[in-house]
BALOPA-475173 format. One record per atom (N, C-alpha, C): residue in three letters; atom name; x negated, y, z negated. Coordinates in pm, whole numbers, padded with zeros to 5 digits. Layout:
<kegus>
  marke  vokol      xx      yy      zz
    ALA     CA       X       Y       Z
...
</kegus>
This chain:
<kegus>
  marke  vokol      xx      yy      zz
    UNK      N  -03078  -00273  -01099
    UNK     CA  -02943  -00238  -01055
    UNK      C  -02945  -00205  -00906
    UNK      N  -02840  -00243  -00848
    UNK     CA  -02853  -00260  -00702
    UNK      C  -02746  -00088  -00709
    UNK      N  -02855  -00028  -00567
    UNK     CA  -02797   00142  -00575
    UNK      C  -02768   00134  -00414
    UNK      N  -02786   00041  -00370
    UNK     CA  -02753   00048  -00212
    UNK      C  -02597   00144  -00177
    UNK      N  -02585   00203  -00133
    UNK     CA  -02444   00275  -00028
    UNK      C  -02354   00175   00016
    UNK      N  -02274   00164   00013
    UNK     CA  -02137   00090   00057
    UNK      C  -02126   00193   00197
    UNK      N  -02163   00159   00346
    UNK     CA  -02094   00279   00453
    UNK      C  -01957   00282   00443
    UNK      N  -01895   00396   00484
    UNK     CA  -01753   00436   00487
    UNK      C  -01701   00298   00594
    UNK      N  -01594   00264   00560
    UNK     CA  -01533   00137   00663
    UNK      C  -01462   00254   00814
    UNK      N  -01499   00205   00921
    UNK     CA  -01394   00229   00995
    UNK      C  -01270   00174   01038
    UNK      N  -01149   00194   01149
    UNK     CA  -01077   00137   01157
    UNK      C  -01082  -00011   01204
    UNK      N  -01018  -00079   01139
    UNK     CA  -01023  -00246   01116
    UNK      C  -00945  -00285   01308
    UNK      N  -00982  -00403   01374
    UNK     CA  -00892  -00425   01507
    UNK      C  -00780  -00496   01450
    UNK      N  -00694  -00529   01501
    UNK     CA  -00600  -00605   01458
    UNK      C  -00602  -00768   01466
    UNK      N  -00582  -00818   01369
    UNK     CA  -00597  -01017   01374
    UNK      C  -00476  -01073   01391
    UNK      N  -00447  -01199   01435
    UNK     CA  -00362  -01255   01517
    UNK      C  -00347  -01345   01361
    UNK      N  -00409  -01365   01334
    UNK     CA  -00405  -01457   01163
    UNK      C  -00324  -01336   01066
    UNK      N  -00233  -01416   00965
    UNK     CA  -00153  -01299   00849
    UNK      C  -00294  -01237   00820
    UNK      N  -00273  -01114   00733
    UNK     CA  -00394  -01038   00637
    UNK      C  -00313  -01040   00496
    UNK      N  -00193  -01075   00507
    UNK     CA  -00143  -01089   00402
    UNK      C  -00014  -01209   00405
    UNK      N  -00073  -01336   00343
    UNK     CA   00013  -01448   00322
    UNK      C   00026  -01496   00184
    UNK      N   00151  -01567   00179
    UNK     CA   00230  -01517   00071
    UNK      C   00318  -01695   00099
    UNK      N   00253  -01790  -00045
    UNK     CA   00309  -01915  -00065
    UNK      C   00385  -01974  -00176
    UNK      N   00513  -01969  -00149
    UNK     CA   00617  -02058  -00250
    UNK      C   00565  -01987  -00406
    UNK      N   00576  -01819  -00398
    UNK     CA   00552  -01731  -00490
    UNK      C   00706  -01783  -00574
    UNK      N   00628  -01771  -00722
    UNK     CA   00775  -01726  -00839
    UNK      C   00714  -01702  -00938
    UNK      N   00818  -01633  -01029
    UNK     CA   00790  -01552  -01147
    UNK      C   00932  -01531  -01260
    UNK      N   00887  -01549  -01350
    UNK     CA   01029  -01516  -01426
    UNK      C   01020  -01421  -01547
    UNK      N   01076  -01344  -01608
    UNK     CA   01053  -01253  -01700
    UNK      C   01100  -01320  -01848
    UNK      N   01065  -01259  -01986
    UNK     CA   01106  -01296  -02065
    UNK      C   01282  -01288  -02093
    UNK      N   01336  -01372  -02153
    UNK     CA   01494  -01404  -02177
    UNK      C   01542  -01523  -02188
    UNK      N   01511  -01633  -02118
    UNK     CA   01402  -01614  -01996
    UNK      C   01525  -01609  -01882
    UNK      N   01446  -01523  -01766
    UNK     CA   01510  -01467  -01622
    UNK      C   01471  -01496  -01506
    UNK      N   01481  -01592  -01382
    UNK     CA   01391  -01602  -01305
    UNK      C   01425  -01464  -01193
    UNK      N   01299  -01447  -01187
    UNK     CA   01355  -01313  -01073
    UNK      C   01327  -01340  -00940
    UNK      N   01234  -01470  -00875
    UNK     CA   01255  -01543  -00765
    UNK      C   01133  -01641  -00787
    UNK      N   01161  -01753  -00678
    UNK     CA   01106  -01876  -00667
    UNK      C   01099  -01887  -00481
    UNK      N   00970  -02006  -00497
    UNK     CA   00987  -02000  -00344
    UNK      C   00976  -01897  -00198
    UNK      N   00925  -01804  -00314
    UNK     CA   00868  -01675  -00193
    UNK      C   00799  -01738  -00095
    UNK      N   00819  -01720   00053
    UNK     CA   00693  -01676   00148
    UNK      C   00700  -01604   00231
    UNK      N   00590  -01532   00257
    UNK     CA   00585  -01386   00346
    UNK      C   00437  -01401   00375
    UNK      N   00468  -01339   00503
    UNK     CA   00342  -01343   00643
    UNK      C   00325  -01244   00675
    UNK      N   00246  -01150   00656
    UNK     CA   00192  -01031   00719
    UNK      C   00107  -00973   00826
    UNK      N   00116  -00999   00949
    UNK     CA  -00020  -00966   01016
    UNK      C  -00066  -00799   01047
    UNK      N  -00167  -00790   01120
    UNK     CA  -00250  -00634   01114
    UNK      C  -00145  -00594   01225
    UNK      N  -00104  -00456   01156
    UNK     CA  -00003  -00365   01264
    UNK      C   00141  -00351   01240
    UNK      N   00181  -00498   01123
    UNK     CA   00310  -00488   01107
    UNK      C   00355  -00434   00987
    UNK      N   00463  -00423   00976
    UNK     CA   00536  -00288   00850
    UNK      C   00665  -00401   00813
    UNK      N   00648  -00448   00717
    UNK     CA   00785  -00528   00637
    UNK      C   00808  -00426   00527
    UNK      N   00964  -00427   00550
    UNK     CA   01021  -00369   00438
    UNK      C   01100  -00470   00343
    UNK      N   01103  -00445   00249
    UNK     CA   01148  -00539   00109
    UNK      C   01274  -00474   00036
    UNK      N   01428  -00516   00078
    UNK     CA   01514  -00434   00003
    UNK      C   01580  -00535  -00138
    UNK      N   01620  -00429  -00231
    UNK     CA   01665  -00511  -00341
    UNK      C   01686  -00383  -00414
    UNK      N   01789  -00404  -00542
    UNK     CA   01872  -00329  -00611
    UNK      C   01755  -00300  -00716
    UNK      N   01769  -00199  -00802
    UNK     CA   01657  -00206  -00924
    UNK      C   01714  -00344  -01042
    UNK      N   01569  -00366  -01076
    UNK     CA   01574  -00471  -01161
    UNK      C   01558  -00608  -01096
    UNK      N   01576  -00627  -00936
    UNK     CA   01553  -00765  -00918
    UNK      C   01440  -00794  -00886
    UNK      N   01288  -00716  -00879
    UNK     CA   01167  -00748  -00940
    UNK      C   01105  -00725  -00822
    UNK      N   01114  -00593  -00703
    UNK     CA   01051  -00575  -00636
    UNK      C   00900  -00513  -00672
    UNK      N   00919  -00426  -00754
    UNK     CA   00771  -00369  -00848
    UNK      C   00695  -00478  -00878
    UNK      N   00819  -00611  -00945
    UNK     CA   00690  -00666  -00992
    UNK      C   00665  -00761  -00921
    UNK      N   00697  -00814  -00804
    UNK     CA   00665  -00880  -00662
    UNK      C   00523  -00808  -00561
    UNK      N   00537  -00646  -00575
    UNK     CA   00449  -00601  -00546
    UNK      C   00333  -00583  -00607
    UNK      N   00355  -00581  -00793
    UNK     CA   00225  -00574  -00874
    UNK      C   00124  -00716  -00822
    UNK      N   00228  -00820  -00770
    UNK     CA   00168  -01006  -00783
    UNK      C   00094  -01024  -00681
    UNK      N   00103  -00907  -00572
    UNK     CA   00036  -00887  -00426
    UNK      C  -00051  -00848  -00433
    UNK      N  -00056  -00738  -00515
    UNK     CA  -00220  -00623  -00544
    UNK      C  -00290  -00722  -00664
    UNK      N  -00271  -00806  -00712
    UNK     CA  -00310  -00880  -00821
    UNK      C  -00324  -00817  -00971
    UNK      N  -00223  -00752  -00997
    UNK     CA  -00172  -00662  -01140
    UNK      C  -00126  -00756  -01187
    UNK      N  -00045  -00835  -01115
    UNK     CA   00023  -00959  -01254
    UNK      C   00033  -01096  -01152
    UNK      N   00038  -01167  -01247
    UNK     CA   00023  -01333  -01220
    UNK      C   00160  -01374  -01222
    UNK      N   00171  -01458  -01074
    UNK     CA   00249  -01510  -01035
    UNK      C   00286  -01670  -01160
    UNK      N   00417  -01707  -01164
    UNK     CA   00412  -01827  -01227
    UNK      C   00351  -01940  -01161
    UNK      N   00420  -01942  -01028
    UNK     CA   00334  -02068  -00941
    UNK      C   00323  -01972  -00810
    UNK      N   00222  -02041  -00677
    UNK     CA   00235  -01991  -00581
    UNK      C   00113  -01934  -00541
    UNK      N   00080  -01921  -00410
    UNK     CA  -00031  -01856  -00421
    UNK      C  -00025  -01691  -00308
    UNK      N  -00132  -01621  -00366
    UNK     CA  -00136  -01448  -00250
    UNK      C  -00260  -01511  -00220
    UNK      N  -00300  -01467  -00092
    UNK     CA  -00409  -01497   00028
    UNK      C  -00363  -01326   00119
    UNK      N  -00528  -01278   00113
    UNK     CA  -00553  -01117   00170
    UNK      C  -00676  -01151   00217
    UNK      N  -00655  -01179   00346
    UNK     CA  -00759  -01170   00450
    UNK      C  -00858  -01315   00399
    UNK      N  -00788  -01419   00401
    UNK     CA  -00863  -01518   00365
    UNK      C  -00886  -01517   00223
    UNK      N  -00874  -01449   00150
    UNK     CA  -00920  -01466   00019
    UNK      C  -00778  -01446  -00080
    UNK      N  -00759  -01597  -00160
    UNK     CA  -00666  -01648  -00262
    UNK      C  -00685  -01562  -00400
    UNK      N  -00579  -01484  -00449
    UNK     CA  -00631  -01393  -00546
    UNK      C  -00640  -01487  -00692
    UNK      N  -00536  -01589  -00687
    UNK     CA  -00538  -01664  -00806
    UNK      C  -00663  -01717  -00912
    UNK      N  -00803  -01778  -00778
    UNK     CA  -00847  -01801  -00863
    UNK      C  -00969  -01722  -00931
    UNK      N  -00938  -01585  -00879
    UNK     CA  -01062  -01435  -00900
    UNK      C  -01041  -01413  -01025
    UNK      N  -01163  -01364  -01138
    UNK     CA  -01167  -01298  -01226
    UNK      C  -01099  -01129  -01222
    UNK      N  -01085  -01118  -01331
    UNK     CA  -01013  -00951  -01297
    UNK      C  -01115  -00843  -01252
    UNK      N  -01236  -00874  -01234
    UNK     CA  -01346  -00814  -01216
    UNK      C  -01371  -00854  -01028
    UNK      N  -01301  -00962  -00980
    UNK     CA  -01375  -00939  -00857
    UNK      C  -01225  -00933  -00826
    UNK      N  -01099  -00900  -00816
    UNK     CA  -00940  -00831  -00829
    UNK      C  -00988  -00664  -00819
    UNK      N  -01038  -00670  -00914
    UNK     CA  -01042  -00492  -00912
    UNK      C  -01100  -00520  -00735
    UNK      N  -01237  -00540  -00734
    UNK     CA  -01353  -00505  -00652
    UNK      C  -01211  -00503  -00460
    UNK      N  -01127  -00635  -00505
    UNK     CA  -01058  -00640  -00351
    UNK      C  -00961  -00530  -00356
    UNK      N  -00892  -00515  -00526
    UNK     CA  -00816  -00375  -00504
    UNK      C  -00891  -00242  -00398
    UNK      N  -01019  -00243  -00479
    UNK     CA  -01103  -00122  -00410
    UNK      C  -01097  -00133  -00257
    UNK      N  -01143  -00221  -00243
    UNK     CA  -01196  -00249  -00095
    UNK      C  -01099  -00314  -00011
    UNK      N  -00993  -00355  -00013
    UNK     CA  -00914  -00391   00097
    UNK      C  -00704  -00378   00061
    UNK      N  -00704  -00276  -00049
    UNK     CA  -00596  -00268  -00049
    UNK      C  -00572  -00108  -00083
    UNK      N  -00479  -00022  -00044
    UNK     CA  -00431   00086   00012
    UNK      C  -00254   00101  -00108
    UNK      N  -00250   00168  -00192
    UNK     CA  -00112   00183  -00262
    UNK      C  -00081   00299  -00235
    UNK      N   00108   00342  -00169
    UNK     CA   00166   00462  -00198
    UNK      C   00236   00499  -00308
    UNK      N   00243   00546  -00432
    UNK     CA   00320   00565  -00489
    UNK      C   00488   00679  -00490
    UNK      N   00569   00642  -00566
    UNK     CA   00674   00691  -00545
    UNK      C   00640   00842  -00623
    UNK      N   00582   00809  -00761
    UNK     CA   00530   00973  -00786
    UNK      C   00395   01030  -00754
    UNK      N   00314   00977  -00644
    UNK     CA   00215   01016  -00522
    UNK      C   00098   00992  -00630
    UNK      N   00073   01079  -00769
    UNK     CA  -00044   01022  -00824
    UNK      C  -00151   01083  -00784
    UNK      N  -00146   01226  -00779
    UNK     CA  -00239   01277  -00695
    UNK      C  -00300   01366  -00842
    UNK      N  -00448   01360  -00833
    UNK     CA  -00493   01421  -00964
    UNK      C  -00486   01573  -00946
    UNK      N  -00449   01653  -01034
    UNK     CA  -00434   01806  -01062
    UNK      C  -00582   01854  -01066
    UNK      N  -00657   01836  -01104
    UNK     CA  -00835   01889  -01110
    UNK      C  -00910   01831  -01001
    UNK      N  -00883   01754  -00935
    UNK     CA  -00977   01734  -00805
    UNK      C  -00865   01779  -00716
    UNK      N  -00972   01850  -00581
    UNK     CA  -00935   01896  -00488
    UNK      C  -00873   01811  -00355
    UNK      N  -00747   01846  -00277
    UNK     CA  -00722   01728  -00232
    UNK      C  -00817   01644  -00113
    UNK      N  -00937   01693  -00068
    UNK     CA  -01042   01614  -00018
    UNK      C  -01065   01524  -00128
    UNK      N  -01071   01536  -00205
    UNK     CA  -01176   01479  -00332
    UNK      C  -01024   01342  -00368
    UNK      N  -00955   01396  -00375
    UNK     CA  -00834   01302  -00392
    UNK      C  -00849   01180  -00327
    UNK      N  -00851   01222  -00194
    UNK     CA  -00825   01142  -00079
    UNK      C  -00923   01048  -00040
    UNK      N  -01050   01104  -00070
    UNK     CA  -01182   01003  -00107
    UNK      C  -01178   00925  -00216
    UNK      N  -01106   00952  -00337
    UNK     CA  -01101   00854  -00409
    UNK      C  -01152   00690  -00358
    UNK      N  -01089   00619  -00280
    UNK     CA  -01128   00490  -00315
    UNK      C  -01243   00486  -00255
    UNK      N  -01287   00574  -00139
    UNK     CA  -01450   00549  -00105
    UNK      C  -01554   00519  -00196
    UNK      N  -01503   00679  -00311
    UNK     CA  -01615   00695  -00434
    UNK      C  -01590   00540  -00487
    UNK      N  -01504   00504  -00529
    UNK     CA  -01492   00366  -00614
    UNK      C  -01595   00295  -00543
    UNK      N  -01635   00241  -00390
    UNK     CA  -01735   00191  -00392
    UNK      C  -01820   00242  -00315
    UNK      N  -01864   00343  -00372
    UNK     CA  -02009   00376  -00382
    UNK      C  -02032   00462  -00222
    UNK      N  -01926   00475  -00154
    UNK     CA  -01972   00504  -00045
    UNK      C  -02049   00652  -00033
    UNK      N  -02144   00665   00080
    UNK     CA  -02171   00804   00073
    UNK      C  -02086   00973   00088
    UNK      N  -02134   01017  -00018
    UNK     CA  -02095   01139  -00030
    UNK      C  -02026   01210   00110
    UNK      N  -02135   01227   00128
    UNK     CA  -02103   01316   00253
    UNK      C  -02009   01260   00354
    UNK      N  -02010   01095   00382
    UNK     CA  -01993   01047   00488
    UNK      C  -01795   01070   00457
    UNK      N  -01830   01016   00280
    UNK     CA  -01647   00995   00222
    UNK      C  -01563   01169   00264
    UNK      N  -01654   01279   00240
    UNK     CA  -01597   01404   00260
    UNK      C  -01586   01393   00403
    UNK      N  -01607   01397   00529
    UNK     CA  -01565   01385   00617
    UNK      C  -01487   01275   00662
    UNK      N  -01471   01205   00629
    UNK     CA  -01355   01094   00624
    UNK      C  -01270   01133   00566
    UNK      N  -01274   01137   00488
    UNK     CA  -01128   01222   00351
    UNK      C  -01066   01337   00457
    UNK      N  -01140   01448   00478
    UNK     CA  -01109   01559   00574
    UNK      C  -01034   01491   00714
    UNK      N  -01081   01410   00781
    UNK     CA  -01031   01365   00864
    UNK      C  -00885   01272   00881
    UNK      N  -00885   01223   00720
    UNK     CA  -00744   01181   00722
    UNK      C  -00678   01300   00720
    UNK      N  -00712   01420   00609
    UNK     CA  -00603   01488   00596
    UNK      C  -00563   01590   00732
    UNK      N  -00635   01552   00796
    UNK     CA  -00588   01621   00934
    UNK      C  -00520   01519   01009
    UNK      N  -00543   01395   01023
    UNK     CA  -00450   01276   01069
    UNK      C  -00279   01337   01020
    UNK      N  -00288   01346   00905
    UNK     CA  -00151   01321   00838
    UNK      C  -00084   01525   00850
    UNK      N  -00140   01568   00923
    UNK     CA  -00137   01725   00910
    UNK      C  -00143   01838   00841
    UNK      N  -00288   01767   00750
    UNK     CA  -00281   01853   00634
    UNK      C  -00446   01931   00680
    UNK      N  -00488   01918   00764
    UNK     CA  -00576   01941   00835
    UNK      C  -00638   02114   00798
    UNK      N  -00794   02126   00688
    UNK     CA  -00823   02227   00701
    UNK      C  -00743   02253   00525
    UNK      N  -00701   02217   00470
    UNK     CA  -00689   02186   00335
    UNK      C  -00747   02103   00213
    UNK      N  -00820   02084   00304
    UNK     CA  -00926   01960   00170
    UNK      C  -00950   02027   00035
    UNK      N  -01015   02160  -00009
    UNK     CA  -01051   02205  -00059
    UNK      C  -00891   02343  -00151
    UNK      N  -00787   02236  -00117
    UNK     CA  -00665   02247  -00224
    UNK      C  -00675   02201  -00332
    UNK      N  -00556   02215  -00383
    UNK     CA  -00490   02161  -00489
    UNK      C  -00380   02132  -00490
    UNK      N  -00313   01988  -00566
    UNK     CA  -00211   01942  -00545
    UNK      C  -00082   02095  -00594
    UNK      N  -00100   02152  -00667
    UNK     CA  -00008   02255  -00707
    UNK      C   00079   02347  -00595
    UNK      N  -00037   02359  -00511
    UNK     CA  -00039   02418  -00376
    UNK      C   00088   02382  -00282
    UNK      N   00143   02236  -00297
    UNK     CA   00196   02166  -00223
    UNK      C   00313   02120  -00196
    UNK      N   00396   02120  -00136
    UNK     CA   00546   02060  -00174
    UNK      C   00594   01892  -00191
    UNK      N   00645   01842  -00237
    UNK     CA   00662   01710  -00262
    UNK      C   00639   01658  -00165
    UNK      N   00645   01692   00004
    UNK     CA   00657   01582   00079
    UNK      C   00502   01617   00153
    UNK      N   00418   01694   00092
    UNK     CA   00253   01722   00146
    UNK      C   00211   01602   00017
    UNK      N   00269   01624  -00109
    UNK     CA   00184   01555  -00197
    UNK      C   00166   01403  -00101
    UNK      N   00312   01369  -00098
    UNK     CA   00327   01196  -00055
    UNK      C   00237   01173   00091
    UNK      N   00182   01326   00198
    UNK     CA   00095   01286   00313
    UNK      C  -00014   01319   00267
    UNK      N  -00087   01324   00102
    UNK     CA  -00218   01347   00078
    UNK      C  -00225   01206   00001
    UNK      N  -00131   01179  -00057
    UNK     CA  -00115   01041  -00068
    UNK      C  -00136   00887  -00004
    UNK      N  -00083   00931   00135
    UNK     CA  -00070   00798   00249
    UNK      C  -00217   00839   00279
    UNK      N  -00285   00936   00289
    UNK     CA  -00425   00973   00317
    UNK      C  -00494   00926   00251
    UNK      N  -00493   00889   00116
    UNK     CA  -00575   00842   00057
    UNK      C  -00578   00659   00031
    UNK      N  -00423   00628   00060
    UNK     CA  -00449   00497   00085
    UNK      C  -00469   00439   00203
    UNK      N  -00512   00534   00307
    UNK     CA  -00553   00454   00467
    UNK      C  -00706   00488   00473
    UNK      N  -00804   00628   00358
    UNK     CA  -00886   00616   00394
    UNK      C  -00996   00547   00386
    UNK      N  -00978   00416   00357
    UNK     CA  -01085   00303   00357
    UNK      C  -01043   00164   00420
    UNK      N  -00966   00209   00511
    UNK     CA  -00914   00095   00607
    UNK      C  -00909   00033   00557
    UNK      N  -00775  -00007   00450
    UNK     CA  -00771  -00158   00360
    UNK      C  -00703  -00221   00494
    UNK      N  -00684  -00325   00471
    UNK     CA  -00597  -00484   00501
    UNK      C  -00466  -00476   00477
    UNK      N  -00416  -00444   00340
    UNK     CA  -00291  -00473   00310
    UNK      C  -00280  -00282   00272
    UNK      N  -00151  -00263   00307
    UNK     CA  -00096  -00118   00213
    UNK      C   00026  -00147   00147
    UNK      N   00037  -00138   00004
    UNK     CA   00157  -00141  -00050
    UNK      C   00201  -00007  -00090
    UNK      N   00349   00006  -00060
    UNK     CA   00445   00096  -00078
    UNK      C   00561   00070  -00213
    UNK      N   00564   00196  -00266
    UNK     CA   00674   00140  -00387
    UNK      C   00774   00241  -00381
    UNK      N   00838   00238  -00307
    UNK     CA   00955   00366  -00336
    UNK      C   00903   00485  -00258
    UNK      N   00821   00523  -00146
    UNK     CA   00755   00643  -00166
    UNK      C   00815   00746  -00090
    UNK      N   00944   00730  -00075
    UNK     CA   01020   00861  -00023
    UNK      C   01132   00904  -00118
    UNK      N   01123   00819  -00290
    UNK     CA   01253   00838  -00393
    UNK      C   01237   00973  -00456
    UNK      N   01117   01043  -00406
    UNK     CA   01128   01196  -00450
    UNK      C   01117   01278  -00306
    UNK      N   01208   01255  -00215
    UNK     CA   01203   01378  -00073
    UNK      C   01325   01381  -00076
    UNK      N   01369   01479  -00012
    UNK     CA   01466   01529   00045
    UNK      C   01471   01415   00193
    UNK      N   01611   01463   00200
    UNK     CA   01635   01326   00286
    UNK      C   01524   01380   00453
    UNK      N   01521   01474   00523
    UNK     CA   01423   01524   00612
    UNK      C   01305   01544   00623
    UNK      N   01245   01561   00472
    UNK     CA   01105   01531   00433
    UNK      C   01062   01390   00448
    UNK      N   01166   01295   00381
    UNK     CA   01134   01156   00365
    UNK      C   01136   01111   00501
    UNK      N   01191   01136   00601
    UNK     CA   01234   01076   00721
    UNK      C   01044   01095   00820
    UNK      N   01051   01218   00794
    UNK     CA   00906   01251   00848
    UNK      C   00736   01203   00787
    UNK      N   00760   01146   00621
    UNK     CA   00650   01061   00582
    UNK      C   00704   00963   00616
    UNK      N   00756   00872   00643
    UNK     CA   00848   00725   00631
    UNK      C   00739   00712   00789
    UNK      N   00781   00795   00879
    UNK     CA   00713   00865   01025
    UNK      C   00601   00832   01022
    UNK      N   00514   00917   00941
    UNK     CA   00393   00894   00928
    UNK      C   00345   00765   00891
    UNK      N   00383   00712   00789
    UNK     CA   00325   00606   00716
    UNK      C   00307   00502   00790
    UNK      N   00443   00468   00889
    UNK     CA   00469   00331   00963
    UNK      C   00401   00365   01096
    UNK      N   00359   00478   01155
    UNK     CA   00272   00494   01229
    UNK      C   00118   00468   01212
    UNK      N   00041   00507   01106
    UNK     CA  -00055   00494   01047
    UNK      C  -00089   00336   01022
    UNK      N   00011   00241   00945
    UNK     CA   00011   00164   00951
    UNK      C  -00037   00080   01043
    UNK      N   00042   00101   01158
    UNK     CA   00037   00017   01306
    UNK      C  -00074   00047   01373
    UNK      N  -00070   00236   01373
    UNK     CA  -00230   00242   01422
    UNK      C  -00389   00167   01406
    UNK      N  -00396   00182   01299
    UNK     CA  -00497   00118   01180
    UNK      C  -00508  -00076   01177
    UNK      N  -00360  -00133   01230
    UNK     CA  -00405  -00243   01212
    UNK      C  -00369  -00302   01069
    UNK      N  -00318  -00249   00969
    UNK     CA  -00276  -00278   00826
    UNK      C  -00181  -00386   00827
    UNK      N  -00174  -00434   00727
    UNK     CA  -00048  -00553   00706
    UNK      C   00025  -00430   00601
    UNK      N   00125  -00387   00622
    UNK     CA   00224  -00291   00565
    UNK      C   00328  -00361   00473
    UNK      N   00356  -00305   00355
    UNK     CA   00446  -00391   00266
    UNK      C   00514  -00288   00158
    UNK      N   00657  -00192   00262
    UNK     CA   00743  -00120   00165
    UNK      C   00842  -00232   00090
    UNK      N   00862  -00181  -00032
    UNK     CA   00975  -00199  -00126
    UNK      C   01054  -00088  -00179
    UNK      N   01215  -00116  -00147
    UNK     CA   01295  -00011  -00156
    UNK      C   01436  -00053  -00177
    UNK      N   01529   00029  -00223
    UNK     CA   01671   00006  -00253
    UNK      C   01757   00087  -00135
    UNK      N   01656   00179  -00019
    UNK     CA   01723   00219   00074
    UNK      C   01727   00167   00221
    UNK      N   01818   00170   00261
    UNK     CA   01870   00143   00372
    UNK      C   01782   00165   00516
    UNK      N   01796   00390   00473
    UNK     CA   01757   00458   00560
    UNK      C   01546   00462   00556
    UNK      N   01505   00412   00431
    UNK     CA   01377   00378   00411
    UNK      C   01323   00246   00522
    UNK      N   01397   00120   00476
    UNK     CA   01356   00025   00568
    UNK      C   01375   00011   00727
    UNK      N   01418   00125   00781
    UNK     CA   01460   00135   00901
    UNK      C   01348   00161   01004
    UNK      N   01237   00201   00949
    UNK     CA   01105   00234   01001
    UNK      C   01048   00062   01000
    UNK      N   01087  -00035   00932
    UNK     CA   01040  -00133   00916
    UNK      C   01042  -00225   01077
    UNK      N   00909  -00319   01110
    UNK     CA   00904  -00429   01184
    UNK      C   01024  -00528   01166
    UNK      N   01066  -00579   01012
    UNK     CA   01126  -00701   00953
    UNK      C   01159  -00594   00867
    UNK      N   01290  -00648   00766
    UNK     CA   01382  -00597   00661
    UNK      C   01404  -00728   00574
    UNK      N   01326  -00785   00461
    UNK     CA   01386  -00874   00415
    UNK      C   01451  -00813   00276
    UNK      N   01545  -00934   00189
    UNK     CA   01603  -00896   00073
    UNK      C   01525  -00980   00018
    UNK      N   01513  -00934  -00149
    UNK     CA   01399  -01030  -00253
    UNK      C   01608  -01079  -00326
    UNK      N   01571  -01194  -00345
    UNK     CA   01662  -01279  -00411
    UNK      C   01625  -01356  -00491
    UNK      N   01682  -01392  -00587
    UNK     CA   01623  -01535  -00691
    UNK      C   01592  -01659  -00632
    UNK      N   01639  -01688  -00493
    UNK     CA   01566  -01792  -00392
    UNK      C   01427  -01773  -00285
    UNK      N   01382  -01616  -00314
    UNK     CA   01322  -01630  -00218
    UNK      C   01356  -01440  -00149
    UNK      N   01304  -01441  -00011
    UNK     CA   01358  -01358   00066
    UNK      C   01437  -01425   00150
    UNK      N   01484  -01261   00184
    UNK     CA   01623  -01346   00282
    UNK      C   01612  -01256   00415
    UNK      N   01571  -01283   00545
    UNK     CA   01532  -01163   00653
    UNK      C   01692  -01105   00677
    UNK      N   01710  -01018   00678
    UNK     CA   01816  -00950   00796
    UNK      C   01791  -00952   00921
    UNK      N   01904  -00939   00987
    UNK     CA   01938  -01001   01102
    UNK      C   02061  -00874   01194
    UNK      N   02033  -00911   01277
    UNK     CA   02144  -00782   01355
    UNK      C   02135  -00646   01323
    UNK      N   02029  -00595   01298
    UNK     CA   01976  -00419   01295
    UNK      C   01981  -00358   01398
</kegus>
């Protein structure tokens, strides 16, 4: 058994090539429903697309088809050169680990690990060193101003610390792609305004291909691009 260390990744430079491309994607649900055809979306390192659409027209599950949770009908996802279609779910997990970053809308932050230990999460997934992941972990949470709290607990925290121990834990392994699902639908509108802040900063800093999905307005406004998901496709907005 191979016991080698995975080193902690540092920050990635930014590529002039997408890190996240996205070809003549579709999918349809049972009824049968198509919920779009003909997707394409281009992502490069630094930029922040936001994705608006009403509930139900299949932004969740547009975003599950990105992280490779569910299979597209036709079409292909390409993350940093690599086509997820034709991977086993075993080397899917391995790129989840290693080059993709999720915020959730209910943050997902475990109650028994401490929020250092949280925030290292995806290091531990591969194997990285101990020590190296605790000072990395620590160092996001001072990025995001939680600085000198590692050794919390989510209880400790108010909804809009959970969602910056959150964005902490999906930037600390410098993925490629970060997907967002809603992650300001539990703030107060001034809380949300100030992670929304963070996130799309972090983003750009880091070099990430950024990819919110949302039904708000005032959410995609932090966005590079604003497209709508439609049953044809996206549709960019125009005149912001």
């Amino acid at each position: 058994m191979d016991r080698r260390r995975t080193a902690v990744p540092g920050t990635r430079r930014r590529m002039t090539a997408p890190r996240l491309d996205v070809r003549g994607l579709g999918k349809s649900v049972p009824g049968p429903r198509r919920l779009f055809a003909g997707l394409d979306l281009a992502v490069r390192g630094g930029e922040l697309v936001a994705i608006l659409g009403e509930s139900g027209v299949g932004k969740s599950t547009l975003l599950n088809i990105l992280a490779g949770l569910d299979d597209a009908d036709e079409g292909t996802v390409t993350i940093e050169g690599t086509t997820l279609g034709p991977l086993d779910e075993a080397a899917r997990t391995r790129l989840r680990r290693e080059r993709i970053g999720f915020v959730f809308q209910a943050f997902h932050i475990l109650p028994y690990l401490t929020l250092a230990q949280n925030v290292a999460l995806p290091l531990a997934l591969v194997s990285a060193d101990a020590r190296a992941a605790r000072t990395r972990a620590e160092a996001m949470l001072e990025a995001v101003g939680l600085g000198g709290r590692g050794g919390g607990y989510a209880r400790d925290l108010s909804g809009g610390e959970l969602q910056r121990v959150a964005i902490a834990r999906a930037l600390v392994h410098a993925p490629a792609l970060i997907l967002a699902d809603e992650p300001t639908g539990n703030l107060d509108p001034e809380t949300a305004a100030r992670v929304l802040a963070l996130f799309g900063g972090a983003v750009r800093e880091r070099g990430a291909a950024g990819v919110i999905v949302t039904h708000s307005d005032a959410t995609a406004a932090i966005a590079d691009r604003v497209l709508t998901l439609t049953a044809e496709g996206l549709v960019e907005r125009r005149g912001r």
